[in-house]
C-alpha positions in Angstrom: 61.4 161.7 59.8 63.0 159.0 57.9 62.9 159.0 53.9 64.4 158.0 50.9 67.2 159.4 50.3 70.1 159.8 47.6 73.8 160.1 48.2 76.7 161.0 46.2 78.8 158.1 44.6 82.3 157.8 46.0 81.7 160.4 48.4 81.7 159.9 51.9 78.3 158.6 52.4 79.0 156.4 50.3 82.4 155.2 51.8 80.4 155.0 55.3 78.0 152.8 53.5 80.4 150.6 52.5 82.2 150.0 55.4 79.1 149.3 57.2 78.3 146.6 54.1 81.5 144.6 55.9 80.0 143.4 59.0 76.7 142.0 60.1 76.3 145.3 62.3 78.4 147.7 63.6 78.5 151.3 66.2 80.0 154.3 65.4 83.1 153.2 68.2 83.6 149.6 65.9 84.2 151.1 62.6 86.2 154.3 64.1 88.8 151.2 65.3 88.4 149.5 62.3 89.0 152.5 60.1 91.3 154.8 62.3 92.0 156.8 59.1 88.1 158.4 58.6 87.9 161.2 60.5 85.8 161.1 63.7 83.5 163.2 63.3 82.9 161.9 59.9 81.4 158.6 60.7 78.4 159.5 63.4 77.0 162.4 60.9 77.1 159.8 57.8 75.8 157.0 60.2 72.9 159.5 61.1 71.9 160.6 57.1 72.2 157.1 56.1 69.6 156.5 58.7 68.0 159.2 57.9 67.7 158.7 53.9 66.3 155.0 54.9 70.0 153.1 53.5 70.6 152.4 56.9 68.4 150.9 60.4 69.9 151.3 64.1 69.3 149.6 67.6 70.0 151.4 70.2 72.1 149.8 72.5 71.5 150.3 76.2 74.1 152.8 78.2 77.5 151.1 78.3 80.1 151.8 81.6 80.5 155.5 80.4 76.8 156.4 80.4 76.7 156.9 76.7 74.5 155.6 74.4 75.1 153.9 70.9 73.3 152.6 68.0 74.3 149.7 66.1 73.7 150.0 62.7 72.9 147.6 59.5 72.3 148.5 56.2 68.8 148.5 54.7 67.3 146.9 51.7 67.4 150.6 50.6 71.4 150.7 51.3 72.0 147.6 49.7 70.4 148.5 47.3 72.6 151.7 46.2 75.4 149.5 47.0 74.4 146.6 44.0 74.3 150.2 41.9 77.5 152.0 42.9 79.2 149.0 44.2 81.6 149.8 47.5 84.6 151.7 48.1 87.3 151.4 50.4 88.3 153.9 53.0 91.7 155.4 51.4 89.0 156.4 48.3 87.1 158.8 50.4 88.8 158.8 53.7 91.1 162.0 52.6 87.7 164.0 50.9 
């Protein structure tokens, strides 16, 4: 079940948030080349709660060449909206929490 949810500002929710605010869309493989230095395992649980707590919506994309599956994610009216209040971070400001 999807709600409304709350993050903390400048925490890593918040950092994912913001570096999905940079592009139109983006999977969890785009921004982990994009942003080597977030930690892996980081970015797919933050994708998911930001889903999750309605700041962010996902397409799944059909199985690419190694069988997986990935969702490519926006940010929602609800995301942007925590964005215009805490305004966005960059990665070296959450990246090491």
């Amino acid at each position: 079940d999807r709600e409304i949810g709350t993050i903390k500002q400048n925490g890593v929710h918040h950092g994912v948030l913001s570096l999905l605010a940079q592009t139109d869309a983006s999977t969890t493989p785009e921004i982990r080349e994009r942003f080597p230095q977030c930690a892996n395992a980081t970015i797919p649980a933050s994708l998911s709660t930001l889903y999750k707590r309605k700041m962010a919506n996902r397409e799944e994309i059909p199985e690419n060449d190694n069988g997986g599956r990935f969702f490519e994610y926006t940010v929602a009216p609800h995301g942007a909206q925590v964005l215009k209040e805490f305004g966005t971070i960059s990665p070296e400001e959450w990246a090491s929490q």
